[in-house]
N, CA and C atoms as an extended XYZ file, in Angstrom:
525
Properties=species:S:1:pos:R:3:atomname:S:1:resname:S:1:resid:I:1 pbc="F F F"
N       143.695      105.883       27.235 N   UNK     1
C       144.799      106.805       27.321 CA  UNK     1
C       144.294      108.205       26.972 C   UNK     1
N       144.590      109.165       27.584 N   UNK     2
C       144.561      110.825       27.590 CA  UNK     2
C       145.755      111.379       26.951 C   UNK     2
N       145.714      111.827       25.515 N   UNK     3
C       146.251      112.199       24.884 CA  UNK     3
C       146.151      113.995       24.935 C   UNK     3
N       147.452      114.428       25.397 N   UNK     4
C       147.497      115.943       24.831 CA  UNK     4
C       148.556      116.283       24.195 C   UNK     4
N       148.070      116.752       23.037 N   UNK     5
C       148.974      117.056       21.910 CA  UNK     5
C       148.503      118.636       21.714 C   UNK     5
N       149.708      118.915       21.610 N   UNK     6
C       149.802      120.810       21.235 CA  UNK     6
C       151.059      120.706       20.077 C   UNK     6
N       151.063      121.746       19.378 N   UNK     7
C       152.146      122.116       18.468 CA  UNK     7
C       152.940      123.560       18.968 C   UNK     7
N       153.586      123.743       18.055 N   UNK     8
C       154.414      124.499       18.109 CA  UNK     8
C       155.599      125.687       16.675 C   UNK     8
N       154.914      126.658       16.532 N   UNK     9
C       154.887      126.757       15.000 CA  UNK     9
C       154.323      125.688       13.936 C   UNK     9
N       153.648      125.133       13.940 N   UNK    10
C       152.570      124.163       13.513 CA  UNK    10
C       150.973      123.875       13.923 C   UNK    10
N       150.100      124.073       13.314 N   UNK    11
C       148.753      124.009       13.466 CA  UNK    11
C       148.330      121.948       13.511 C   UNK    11
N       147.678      122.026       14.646 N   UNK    12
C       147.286      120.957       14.600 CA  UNK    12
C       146.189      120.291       14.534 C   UNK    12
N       146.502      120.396       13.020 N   UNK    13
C       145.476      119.847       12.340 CA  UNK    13
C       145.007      118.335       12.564 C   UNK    13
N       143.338      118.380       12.360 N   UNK    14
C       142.827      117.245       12.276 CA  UNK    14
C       143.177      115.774       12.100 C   UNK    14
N       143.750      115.657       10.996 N   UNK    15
C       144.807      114.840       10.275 CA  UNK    15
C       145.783      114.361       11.103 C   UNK    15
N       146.340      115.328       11.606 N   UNK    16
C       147.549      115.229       12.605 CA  UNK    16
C       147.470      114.776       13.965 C   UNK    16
N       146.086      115.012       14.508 N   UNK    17
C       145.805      114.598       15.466 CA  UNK    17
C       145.146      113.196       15.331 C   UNK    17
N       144.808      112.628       14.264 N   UNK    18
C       144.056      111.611       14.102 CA  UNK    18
C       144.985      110.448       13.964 C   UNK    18
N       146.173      111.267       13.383 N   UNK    19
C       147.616      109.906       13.004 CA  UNK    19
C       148.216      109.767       14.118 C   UNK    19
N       148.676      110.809       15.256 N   UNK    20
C       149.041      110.931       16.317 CA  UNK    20
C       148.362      109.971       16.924 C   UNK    20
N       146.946      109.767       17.421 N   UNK    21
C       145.932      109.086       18.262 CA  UNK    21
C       146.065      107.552       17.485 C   UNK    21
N       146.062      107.336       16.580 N   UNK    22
C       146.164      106.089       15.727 CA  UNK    22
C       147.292      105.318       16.337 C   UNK    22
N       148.604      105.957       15.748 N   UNK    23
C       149.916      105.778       16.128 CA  UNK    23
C       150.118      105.289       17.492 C   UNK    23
N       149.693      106.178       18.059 N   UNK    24
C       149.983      105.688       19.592 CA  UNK    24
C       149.163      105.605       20.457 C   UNK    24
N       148.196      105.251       19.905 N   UNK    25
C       146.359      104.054       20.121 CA  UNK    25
C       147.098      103.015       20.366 C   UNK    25
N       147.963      102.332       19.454 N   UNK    26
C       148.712      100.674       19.364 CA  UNK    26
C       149.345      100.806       20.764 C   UNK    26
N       149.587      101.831       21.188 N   UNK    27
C       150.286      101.328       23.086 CA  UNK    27
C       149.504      101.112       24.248 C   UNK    27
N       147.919      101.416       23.907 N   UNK    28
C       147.075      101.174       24.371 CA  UNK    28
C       147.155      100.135       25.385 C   UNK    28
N       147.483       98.670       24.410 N   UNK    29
C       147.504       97.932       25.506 CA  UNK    29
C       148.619       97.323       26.616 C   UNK    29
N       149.654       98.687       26.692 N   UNK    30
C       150.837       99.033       27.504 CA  UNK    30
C       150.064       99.352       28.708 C   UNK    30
N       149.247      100.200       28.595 N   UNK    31
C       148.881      101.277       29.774 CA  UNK    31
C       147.181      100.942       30.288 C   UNK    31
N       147.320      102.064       31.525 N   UNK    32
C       145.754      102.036       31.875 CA  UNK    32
C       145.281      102.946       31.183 C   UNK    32
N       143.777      103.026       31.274 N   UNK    33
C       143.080      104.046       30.687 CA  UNK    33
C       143.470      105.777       31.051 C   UNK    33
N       143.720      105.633       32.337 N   UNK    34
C       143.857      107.063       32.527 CA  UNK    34
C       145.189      107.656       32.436 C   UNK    34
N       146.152      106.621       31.696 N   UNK    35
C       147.531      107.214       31.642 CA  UNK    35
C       147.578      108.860       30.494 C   UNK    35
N       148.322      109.582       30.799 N   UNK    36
C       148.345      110.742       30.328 CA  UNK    36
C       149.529      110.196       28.992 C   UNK    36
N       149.402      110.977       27.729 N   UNK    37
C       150.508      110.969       26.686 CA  UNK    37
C       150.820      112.309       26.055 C   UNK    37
N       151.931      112.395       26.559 N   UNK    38
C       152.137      114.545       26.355 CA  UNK    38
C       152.725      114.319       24.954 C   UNK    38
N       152.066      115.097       23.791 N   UNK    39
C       152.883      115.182       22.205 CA  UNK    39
C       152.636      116.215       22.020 C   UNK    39
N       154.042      117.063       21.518 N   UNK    40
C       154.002      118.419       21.477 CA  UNK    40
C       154.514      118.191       19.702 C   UNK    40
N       154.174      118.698       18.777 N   UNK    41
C       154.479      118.687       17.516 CA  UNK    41
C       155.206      120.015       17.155 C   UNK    41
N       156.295      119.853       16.439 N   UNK    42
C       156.794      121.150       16.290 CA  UNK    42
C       157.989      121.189       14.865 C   UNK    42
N       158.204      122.456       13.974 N   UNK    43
C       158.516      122.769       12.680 CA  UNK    43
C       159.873      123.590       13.116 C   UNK    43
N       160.722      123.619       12.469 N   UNK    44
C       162.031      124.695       12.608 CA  UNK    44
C       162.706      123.967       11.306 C   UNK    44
N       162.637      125.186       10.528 N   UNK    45
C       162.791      124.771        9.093 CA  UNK    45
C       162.322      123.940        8.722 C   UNK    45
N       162.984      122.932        7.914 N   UNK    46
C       162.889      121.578        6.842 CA  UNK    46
C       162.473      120.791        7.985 C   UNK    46
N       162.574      120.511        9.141 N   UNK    47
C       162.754      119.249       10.320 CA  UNK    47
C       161.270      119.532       10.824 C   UNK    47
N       160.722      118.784       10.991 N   UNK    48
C       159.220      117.997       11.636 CA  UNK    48
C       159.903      117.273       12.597 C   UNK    48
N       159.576      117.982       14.040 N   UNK    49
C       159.633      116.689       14.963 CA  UNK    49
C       158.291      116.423       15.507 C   UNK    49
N       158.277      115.467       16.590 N   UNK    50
C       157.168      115.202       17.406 CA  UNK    50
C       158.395      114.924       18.589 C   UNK    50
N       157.589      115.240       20.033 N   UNK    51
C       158.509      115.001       21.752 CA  UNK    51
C       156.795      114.130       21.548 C   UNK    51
N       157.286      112.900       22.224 N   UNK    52
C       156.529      112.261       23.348 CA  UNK    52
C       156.525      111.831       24.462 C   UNK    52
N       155.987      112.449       25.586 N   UNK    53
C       156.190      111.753       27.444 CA  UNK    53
C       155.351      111.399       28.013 C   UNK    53
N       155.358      110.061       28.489 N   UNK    54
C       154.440      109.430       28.966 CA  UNK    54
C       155.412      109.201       30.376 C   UNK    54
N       155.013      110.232       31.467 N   UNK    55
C       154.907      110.091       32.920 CA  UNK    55
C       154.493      108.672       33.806 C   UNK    55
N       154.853      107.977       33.931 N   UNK    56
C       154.676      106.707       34.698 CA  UNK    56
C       155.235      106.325       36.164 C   UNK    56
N       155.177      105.886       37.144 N   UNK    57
C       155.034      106.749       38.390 CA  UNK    57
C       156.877      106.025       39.230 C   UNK    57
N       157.360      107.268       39.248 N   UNK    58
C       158.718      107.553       39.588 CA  UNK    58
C       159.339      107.683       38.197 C   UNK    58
N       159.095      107.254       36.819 N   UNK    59
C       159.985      107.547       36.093 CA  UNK    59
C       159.327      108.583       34.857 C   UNK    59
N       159.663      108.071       33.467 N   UNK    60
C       159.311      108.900       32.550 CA  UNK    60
C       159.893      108.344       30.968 C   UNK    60
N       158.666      108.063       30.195 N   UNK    61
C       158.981      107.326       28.812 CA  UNK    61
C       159.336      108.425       28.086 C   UNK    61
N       160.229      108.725       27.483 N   UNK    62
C       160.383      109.372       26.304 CA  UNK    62
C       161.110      109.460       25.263 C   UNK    62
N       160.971      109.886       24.517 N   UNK    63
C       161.474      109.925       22.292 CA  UNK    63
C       160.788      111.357       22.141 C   UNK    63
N       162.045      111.733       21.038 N   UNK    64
C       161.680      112.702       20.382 CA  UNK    64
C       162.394      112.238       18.940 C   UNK    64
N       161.830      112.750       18.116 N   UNK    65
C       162.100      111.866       16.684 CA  UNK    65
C       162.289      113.175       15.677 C   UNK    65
N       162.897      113.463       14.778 N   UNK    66
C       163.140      114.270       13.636 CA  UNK    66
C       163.006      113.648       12.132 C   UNK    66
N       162.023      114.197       11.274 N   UNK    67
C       162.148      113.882        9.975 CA  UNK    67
C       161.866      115.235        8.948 C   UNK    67
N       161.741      115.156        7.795 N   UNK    68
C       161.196      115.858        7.004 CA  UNK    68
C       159.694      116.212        6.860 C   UNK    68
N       159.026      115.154        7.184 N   UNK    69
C       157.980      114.399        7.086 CA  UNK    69
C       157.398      113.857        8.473 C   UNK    69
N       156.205      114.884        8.918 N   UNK    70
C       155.774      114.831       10.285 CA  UNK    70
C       154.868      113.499       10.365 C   UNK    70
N       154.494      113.094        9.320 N   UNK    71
C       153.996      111.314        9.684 CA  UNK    71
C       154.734      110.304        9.864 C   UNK    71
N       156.360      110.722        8.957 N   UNK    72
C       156.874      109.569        9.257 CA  UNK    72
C       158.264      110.024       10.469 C   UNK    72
N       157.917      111.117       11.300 N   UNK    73
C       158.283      111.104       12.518 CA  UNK    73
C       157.582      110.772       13.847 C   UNK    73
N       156.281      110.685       13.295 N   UNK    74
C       154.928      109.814       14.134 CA  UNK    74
C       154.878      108.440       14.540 C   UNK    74
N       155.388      107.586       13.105 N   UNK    75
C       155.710      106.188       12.434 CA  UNK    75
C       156.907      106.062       13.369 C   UNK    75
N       157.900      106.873       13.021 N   UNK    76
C       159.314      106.357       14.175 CA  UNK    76
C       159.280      106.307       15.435 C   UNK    76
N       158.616      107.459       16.512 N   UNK    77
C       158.543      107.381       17.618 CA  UNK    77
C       157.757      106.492       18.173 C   UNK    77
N       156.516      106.122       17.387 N   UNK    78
C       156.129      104.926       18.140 CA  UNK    78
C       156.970      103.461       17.992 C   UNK    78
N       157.770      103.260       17.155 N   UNK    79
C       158.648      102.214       17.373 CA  UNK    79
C       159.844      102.340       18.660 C   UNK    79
N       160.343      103.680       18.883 N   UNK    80
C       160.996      103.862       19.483 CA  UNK    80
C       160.881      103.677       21.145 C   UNK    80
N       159.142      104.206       21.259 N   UNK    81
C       158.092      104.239       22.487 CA  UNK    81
C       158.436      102.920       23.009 C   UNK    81
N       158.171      101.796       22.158 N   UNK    82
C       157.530      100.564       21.941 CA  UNK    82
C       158.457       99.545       22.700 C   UNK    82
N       159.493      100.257       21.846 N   UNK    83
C       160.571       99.573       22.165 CA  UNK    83
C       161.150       99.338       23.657 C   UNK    83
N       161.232      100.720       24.319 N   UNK    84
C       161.699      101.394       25.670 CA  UNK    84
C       160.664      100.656       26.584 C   UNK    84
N       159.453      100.500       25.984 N   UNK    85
C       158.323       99.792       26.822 CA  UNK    85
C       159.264       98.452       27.395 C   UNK    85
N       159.285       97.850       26.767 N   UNK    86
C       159.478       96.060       26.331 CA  UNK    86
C       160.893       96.066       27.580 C   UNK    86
N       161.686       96.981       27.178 N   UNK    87
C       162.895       97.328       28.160 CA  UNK    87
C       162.724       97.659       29.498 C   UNK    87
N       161.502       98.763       29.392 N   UNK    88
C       161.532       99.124       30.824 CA  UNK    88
C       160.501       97.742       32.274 C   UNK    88
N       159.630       97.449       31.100 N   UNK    89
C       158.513       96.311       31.892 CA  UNK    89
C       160.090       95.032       32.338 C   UNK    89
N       161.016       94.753       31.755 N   UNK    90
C       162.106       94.037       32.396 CA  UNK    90
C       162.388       94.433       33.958 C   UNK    90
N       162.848       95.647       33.909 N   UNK    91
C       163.468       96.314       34.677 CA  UNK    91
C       162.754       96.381       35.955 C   UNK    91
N       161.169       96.684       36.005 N   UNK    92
C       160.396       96.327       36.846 CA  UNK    92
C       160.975       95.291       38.254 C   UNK    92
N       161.376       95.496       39.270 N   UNK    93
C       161.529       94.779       40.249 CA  UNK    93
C       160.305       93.509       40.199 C   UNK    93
N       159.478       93.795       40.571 N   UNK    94
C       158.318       93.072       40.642 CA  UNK    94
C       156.603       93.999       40.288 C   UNK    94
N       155.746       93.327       40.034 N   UNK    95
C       154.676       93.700       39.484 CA  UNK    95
C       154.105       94.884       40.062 C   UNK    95
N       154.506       95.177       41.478 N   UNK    96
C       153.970       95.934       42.612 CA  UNK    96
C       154.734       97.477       42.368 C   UNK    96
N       155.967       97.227       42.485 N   UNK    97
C       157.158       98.504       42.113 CA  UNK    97
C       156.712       99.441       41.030 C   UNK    97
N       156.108      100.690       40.898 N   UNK    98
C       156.285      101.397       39.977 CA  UNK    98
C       155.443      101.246       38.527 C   UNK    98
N       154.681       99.929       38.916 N   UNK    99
C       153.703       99.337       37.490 CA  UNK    99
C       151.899       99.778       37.322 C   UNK    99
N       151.456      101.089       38.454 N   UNK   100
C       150.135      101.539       38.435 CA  UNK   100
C       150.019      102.070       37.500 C   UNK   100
N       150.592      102.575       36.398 N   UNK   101
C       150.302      103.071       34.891 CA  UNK   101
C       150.473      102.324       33.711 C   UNK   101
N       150.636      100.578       34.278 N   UNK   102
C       150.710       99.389       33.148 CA  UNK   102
C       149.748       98.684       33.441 C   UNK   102
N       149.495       97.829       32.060 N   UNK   103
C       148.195       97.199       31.963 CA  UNK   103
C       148.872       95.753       32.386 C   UNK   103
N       148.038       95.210       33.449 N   UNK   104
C       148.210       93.958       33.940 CA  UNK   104
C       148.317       92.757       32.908 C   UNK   104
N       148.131       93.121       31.791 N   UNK   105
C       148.474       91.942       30.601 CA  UNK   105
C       149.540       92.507       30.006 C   UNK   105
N       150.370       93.625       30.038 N   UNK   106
C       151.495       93.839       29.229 CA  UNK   106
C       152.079       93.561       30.665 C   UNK   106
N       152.675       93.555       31.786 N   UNK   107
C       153.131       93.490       33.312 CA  UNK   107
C       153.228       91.557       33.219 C   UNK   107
N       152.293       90.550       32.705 N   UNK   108
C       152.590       89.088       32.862 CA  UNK   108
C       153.013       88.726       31.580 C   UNK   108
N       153.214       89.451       30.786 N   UNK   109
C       153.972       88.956       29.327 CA  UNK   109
C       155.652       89.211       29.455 C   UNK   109
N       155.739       88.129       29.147 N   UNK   110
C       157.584       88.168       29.255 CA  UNK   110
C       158.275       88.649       27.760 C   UNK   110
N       159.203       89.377       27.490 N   UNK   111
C       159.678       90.087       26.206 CA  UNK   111
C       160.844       89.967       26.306 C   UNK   111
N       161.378       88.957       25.243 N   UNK   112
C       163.165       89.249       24.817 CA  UNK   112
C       163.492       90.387       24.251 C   UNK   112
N       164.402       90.702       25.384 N   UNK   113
C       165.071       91.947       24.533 CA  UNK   113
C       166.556       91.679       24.146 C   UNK   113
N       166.500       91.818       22.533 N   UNK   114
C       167.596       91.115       21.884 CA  UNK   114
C       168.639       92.463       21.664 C   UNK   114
N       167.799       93.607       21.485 N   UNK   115
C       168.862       94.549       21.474 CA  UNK   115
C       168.895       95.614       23.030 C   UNK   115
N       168.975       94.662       23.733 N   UNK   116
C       169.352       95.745       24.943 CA  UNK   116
C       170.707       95.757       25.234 C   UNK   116
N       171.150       97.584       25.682 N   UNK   117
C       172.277       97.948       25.621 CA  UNK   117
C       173.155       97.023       26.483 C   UNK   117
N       174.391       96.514       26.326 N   UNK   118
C       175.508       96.237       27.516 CA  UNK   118
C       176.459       96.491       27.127 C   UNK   118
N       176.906       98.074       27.869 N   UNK   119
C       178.688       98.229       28.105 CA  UNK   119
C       179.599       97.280       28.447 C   UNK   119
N       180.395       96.605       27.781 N   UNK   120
C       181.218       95.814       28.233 CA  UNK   120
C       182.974       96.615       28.726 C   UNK   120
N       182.935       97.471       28.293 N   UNK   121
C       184.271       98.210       28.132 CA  UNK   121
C       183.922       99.835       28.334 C   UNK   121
N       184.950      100.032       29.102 N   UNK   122
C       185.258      102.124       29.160 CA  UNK   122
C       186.400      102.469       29.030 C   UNK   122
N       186.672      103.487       28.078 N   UNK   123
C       187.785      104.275       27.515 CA  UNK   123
C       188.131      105.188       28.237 C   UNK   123
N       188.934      105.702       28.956 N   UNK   124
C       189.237      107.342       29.625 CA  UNK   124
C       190.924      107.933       28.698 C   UNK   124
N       190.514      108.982       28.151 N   UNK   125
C       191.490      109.337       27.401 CA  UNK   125
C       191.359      110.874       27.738 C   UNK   125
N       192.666      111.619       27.215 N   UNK   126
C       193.294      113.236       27.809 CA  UNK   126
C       192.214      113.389       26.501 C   UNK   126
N       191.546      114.795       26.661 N   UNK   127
C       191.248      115.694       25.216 CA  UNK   127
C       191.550      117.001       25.046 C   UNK   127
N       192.515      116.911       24.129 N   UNK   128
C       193.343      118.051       24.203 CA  UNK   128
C       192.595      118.721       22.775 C   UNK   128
N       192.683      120.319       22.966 N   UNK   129
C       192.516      121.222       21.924 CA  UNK   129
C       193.088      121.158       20.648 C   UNK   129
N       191.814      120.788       19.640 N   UNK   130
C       192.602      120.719       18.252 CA  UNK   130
C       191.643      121.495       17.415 C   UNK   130
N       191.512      121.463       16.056 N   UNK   131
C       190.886      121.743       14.958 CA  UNK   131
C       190.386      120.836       14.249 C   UNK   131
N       189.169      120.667       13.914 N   UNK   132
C       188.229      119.680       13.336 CA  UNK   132
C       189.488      118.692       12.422 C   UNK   132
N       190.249      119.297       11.451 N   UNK   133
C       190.894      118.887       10.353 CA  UNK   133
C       192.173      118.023       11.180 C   UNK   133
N       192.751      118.196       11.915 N   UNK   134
C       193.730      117.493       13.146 CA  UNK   134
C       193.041      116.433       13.188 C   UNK   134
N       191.457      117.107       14.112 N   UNK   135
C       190.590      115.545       14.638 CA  UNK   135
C       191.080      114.191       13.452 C   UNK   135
N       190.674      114.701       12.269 N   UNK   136
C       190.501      113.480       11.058 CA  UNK   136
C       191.678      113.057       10.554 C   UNK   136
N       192.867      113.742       10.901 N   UNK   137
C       193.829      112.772       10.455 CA  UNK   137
C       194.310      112.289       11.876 C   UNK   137
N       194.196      112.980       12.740 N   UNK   138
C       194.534      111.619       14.145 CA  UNK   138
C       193.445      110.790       13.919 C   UNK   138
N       192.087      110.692       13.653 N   UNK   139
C       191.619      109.582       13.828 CA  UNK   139
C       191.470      108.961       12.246 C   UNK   139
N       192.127      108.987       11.262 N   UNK   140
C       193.066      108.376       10.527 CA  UNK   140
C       194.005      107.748       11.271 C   UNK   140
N       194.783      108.338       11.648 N   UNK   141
C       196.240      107.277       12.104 CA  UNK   141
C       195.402      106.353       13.033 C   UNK   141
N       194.878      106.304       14.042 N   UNK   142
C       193.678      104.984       14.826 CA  UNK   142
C       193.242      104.167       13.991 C   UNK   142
N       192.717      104.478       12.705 N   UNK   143
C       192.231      103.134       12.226 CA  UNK   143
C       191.059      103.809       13.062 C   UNK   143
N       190.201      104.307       13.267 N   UNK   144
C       188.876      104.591       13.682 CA  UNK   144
C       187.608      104.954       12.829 C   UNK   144
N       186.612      105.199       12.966 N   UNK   145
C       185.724      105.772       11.939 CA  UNK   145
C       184.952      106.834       12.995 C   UNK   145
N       184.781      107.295       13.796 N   UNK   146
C       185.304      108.214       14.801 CA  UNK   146
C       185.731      108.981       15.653 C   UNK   146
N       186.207      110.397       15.913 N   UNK   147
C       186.726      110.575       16.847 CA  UNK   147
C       186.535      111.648       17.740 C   UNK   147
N       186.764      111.486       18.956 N   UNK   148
C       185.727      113.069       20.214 CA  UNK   148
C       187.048      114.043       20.248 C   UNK   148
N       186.752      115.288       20.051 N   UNK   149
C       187.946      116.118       20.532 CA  UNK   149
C       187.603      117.531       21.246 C   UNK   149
N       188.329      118.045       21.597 N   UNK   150
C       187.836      119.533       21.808 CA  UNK   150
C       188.711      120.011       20.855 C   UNK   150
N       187.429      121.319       20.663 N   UNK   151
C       187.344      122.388       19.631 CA  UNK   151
C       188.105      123.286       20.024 C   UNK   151
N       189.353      123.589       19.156 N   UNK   152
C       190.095      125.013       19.742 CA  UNK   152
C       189.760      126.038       19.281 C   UNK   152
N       188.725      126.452       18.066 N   UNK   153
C       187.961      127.596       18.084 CA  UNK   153
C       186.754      127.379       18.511 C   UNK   153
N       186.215      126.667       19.294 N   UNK   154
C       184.852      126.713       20.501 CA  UNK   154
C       184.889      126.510       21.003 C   UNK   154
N       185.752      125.555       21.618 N   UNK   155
C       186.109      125.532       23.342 CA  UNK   155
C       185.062      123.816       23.539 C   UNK   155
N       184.401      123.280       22.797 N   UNK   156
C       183.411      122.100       22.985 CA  UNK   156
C       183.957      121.321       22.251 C   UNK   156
N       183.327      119.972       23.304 N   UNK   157
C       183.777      118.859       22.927 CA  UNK   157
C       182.913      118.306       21.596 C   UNK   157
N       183.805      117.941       20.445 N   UNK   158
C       183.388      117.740       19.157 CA  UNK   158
C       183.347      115.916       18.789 C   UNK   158
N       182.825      115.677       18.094 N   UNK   159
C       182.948      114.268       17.394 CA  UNK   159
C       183.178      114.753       15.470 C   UNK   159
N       184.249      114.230       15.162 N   UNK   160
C       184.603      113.468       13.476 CA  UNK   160
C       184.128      112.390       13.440 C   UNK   160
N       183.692      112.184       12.176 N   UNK   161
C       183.561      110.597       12.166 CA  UNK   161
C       183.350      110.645       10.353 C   UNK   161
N       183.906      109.446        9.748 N   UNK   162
C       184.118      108.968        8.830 CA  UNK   162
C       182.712      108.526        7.970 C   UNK   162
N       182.373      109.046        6.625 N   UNK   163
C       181.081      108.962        6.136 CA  UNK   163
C       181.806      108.192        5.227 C   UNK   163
N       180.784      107.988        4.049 N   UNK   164
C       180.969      106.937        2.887 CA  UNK   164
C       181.047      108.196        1.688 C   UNK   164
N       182.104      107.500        0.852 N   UNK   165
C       182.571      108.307       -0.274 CA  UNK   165
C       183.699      109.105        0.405 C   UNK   165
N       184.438      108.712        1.002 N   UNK   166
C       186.057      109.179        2.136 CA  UNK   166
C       185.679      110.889        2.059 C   UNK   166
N       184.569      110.888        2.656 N   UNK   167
C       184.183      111.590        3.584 CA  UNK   167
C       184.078      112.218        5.149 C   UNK   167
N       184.108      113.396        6.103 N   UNK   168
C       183.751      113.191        6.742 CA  UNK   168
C       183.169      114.129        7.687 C   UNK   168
N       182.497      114.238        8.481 N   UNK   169
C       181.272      114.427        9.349 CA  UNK   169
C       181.465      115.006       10.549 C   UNK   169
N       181.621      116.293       11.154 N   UNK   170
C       181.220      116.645       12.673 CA  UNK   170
C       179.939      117.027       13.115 C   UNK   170
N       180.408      116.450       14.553 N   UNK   171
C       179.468      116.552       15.087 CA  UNK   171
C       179.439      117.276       16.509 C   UNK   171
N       178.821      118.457       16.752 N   UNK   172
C       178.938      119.467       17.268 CA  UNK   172
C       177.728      119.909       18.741 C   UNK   172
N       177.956      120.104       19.343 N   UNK   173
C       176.451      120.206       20.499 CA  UNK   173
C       175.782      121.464       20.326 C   UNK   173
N       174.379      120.884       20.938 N   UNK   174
C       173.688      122.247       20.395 CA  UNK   174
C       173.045      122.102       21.680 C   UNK   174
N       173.111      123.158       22.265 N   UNK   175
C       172.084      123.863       23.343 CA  UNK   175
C       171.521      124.528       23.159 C   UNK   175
């Protein structure tokens, strides 16, 4: 595997590149040798992330992970990688479809996937303009823990949701 890793307000250091290559050395035997692995490392305030994309032919693997702690946002994304692997080698039509950037021994190994997503149900509901503090006592009266609304001083669609210690939590988009 061809690893390029660059940072971004962060120097990438030795160390960093060595845990990086370690880390996601273990997918090694996912891929061919010449598969490319794009890791861009990057700081904005307190938050250490790492983006990882691994290009694979018609689609595209990727995680981006946030911690305090840029090793153990290294540690997460490769579980996350790992994971999407195991999911996507399912999905595979057959061995021929889309599999020239997998290693012919991860391609004949069969993998339960115990937590793969299935929608069973869809909600369509009006969202009408409220104020964060509205949001939480309508989604009080639901019995919910919580709830999407639009913002009538931002105009965006918001999420409340219910924390521990009767608490609670928005959640807001960021572009």
């Amino acid at each position: 595997m061809k690893f390029i890793i660059t940072g971004r307000n962060i120097d990438v250091t030795e160390g960093l590149r060595t845990a990086v290559e370690e880390k996601m050395g273990k997918l090694e035997r996912y891929f061919t040798k010449d598969t490319e692995i794009h890791v861009t490392l990057s700081v904005e305030k307190e938050r250490q992330k790492i983006e990882v994309t691994i290009p694979v032919k018609g689609n595209i693997i990727r995680s981006e992970q946030t911690s305090t702690d840029m090793y153990v946002s290294i540690d997460l994304v490769e579980e996350v990688i790992e994971r999407q692997l195991r999911k996507y080698k399912n999905k595979l039509v057959d061995a021929k479809q889309g599999s020239g950037s997998f290693n012919q021994e991860f391609l004949d190994n069969d993998y339960d996937i115990e937590d793969e997503v299935n929608i069973i149900r869809t909600k369509k509901f009006g969202v009408k303009p409220m104020f964060p503090e509205d949001a939480c006592v309508q989604m009080e009266l639901l019995g919910h823990n919580f709830y999407m609304f639009k913002n009538a001083e931002t105009d965006e669609v918001n999420v409340v949701y219910k924390r521990k210690g009767n608490t609670y939590g928005l959640i807001e988009p960021e572009f």
